[in-house]
PDBQT receptor file of N, H, CA, C and O in Angstrom, charges set to zero:
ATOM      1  N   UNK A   1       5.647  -1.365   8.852  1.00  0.00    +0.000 N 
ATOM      2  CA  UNK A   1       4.514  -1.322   7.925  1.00  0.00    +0.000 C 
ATOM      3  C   UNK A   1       4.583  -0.061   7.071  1.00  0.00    +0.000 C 
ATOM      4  O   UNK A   1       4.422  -0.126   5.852  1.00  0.00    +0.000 OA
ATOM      5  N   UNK A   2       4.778   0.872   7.588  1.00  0.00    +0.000 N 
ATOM      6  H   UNK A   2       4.909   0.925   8.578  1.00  0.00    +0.000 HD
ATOM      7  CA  UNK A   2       5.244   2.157   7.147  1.00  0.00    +0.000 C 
ATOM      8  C   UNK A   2       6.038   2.206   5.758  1.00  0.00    +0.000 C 
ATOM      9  O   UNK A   2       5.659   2.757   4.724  1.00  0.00    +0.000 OA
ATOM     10  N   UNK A   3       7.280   1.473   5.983  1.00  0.00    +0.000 N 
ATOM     11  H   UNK A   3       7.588   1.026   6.823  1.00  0.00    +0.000 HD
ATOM     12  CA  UNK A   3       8.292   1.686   5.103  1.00  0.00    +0.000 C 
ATOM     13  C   UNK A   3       7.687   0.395   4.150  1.00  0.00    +0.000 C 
ATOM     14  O   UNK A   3       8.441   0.157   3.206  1.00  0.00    +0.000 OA
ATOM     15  N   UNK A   4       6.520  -0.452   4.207  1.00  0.00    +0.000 N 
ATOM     16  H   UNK A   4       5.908  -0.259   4.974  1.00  0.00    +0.000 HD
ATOM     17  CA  UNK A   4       6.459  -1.057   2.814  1.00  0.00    +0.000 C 
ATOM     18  C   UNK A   4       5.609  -0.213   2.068  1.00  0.00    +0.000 C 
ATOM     19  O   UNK A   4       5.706   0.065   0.873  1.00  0.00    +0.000 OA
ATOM     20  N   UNK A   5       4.714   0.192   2.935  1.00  0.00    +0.000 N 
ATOM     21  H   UNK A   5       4.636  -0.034   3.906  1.00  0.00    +0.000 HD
ATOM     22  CA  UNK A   5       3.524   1.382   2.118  1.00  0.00    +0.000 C 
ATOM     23  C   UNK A   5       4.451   2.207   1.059  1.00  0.00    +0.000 C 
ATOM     24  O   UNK A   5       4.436   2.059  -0.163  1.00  0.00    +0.000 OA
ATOM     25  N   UNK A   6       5.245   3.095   1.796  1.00  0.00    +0.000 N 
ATOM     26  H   UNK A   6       5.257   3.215   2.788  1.00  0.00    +0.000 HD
ATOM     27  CA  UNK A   6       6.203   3.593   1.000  1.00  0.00    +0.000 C 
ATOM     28  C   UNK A   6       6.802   3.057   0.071  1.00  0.00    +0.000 C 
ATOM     29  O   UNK A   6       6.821   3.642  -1.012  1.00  0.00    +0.000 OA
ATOM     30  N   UNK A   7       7.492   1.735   0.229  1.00  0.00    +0.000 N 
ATOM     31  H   UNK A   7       7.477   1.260   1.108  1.00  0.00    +0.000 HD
ATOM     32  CA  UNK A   7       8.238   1.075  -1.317  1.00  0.00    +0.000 C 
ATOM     33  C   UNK A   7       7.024   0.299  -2.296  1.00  0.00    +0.000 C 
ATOM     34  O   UNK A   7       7.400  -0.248  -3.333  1.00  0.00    +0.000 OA
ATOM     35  N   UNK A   8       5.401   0.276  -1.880  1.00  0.00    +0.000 N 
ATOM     36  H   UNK A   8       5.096   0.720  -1.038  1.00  0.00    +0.000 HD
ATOM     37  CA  UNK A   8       4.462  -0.029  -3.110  1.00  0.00    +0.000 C 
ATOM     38  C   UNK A   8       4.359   1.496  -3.589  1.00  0.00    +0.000 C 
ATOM     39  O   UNK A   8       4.107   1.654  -4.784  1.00  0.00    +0.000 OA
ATOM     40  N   UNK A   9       4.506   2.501  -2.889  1.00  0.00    +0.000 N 
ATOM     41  H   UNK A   9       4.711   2.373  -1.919  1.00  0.00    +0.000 HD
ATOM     42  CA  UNK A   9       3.835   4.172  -3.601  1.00  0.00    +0.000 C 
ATOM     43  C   UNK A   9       5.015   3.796  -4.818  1.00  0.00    +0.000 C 
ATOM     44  O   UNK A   9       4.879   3.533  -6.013  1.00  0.00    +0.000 OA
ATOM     45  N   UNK A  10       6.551   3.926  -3.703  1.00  0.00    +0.000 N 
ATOM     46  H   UNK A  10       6.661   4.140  -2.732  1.00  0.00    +0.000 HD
ATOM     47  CA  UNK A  10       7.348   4.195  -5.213  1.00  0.00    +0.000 C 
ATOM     48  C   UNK A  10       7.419   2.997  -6.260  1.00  0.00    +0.000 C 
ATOM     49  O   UNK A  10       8.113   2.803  -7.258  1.00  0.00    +0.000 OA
ATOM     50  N   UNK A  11       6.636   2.434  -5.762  1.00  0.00    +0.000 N 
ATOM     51  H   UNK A  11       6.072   2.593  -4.952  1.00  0.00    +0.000 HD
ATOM     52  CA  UNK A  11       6.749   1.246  -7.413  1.00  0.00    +0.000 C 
ATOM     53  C   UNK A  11       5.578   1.813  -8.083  1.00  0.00    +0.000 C 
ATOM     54  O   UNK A  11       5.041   1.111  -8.940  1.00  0.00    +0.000 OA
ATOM     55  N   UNK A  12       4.902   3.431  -7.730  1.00  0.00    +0.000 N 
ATOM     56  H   UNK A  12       5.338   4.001  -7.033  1.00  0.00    +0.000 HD
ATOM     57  CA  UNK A  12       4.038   3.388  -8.687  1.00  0.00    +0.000 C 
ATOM     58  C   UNK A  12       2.148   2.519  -8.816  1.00  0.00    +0.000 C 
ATOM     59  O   UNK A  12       1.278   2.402  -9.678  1.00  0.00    +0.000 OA
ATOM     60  N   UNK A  13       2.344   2.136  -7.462  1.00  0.00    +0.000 N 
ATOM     61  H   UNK A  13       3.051   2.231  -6.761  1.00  0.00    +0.000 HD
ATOM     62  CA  UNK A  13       0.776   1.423  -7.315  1.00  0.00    +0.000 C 
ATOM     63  C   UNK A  13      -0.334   2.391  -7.879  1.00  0.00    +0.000 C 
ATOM     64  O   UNK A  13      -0.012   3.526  -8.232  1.00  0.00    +0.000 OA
ATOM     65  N   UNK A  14      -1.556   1.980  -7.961  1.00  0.00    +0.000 N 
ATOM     66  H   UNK A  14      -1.817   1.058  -7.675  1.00  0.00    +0.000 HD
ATOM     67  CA  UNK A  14      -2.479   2.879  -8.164  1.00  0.00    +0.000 C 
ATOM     68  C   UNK A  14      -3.130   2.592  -7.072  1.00  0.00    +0.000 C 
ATOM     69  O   UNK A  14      -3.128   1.546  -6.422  1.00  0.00    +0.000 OA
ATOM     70  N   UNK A  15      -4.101   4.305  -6.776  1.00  0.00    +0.000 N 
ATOM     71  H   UNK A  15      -4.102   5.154  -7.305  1.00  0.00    +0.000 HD
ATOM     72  CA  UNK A  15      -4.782   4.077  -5.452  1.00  0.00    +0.000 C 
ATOM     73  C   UNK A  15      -5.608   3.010  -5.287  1.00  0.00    +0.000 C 
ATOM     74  O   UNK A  15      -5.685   2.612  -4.125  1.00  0.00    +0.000 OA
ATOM     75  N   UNK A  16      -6.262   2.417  -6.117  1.00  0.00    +0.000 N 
ATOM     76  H   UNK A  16      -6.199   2.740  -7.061  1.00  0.00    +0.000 HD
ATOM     77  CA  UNK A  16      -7.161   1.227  -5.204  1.00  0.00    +0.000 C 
ATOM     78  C   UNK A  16      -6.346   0.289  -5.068  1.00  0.00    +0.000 C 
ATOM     79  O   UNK A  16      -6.739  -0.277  -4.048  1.00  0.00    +0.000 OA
ATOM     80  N   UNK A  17      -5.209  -0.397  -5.543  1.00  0.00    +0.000 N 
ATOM     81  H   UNK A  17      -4.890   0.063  -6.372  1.00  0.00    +0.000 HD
ATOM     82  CA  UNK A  17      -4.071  -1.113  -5.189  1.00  0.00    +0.000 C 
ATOM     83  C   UNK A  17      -3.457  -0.986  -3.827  1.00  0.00    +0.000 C 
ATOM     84  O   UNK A  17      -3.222  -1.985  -3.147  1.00  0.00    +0.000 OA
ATOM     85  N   UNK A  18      -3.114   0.608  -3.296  1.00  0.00    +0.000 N 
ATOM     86  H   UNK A  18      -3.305   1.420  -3.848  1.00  0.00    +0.000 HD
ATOM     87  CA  UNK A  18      -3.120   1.365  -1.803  1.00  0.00    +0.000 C 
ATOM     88  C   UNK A  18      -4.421   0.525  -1.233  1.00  0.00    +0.000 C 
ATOM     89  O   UNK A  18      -4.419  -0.464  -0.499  1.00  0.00    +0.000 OA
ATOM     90  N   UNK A  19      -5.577   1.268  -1.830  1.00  0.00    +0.000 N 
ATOM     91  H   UNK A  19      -5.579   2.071  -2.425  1.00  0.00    +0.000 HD
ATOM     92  CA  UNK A  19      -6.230   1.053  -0.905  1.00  0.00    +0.000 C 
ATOM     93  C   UNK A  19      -6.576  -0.648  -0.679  1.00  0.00    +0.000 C 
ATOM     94  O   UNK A  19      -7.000  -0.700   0.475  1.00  0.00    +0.000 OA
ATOM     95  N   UNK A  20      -6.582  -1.555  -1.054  1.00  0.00    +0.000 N 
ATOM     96  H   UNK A  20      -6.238  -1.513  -1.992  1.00  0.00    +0.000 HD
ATOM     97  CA  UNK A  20      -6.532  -3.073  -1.132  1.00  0.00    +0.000 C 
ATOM     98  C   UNK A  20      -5.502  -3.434  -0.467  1.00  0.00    +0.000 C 
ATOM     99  O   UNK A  20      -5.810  -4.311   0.340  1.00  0.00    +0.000 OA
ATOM    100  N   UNK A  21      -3.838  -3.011  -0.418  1.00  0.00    +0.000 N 
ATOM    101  H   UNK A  21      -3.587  -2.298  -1.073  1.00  0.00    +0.000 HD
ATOM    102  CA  UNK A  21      -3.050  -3.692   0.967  1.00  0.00    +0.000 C 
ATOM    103  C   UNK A  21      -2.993  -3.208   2.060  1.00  0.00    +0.000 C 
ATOM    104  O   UNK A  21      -2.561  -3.780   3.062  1.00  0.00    +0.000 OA
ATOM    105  N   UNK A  22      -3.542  -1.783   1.981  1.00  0.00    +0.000 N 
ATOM    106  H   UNK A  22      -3.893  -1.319   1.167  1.00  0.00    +0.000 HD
ATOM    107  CA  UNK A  22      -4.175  -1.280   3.362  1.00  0.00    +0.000 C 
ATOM    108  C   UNK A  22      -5.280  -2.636   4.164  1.00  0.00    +0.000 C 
ATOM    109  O   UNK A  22      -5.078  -3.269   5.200  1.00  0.00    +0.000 OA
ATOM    110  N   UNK A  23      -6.310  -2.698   3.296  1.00  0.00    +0.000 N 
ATOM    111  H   UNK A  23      -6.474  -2.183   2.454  1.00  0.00    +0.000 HD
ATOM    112  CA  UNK A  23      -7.337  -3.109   3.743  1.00  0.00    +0.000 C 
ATOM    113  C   UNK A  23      -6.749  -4.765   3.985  1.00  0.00    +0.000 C 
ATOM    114  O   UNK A  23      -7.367  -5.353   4.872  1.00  0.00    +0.000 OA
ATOM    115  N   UNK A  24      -5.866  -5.410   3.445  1.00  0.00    +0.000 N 
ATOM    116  H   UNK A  24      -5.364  -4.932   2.724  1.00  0.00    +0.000 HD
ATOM    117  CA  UNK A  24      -5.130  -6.370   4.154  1.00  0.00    +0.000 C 
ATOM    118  C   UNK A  24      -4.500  -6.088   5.352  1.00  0.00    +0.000 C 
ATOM    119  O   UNK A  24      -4.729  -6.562   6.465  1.00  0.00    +0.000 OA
ATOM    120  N   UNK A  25      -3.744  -5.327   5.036  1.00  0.00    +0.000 N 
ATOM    121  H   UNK A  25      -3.558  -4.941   4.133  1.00  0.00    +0.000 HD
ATOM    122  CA  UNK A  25      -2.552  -4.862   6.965  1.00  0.00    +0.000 C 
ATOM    123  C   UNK A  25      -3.678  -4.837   7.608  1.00  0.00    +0.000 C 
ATOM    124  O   UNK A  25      -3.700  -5.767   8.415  1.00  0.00    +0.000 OA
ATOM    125  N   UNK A  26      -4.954  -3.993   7.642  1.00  0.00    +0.000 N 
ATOM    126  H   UNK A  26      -4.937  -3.238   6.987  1.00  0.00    +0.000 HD
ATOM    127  CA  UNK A  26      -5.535  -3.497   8.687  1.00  0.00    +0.000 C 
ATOM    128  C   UNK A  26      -6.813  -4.246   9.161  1.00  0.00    +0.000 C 
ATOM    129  O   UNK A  26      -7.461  -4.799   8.273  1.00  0.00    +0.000 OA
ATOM    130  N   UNK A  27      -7.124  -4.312  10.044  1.00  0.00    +0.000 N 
ATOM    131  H   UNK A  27      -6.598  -3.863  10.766  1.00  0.00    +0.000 HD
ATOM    132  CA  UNK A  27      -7.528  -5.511  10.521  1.00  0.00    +0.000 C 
ATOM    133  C   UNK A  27      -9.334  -5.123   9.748  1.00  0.00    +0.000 C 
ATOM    134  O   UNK A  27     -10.246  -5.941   9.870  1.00  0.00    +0.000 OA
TER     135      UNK A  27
């Protein structure tokens, strides 16, 4: 899970984008 977080940062996501597939992975 780790290493996809990492390959959306380097594509450049914006934080509420972070914060929205966070809030998918996490229960």
């Amino acid at each position: 899970m780790v290493i996809q977080v990492i390959n959306f940062n380097l594509e450049g996501i914006t934080h509420d984008d972070f914060m929205g597939v966070a809030n998918e992975v996490a229960p």
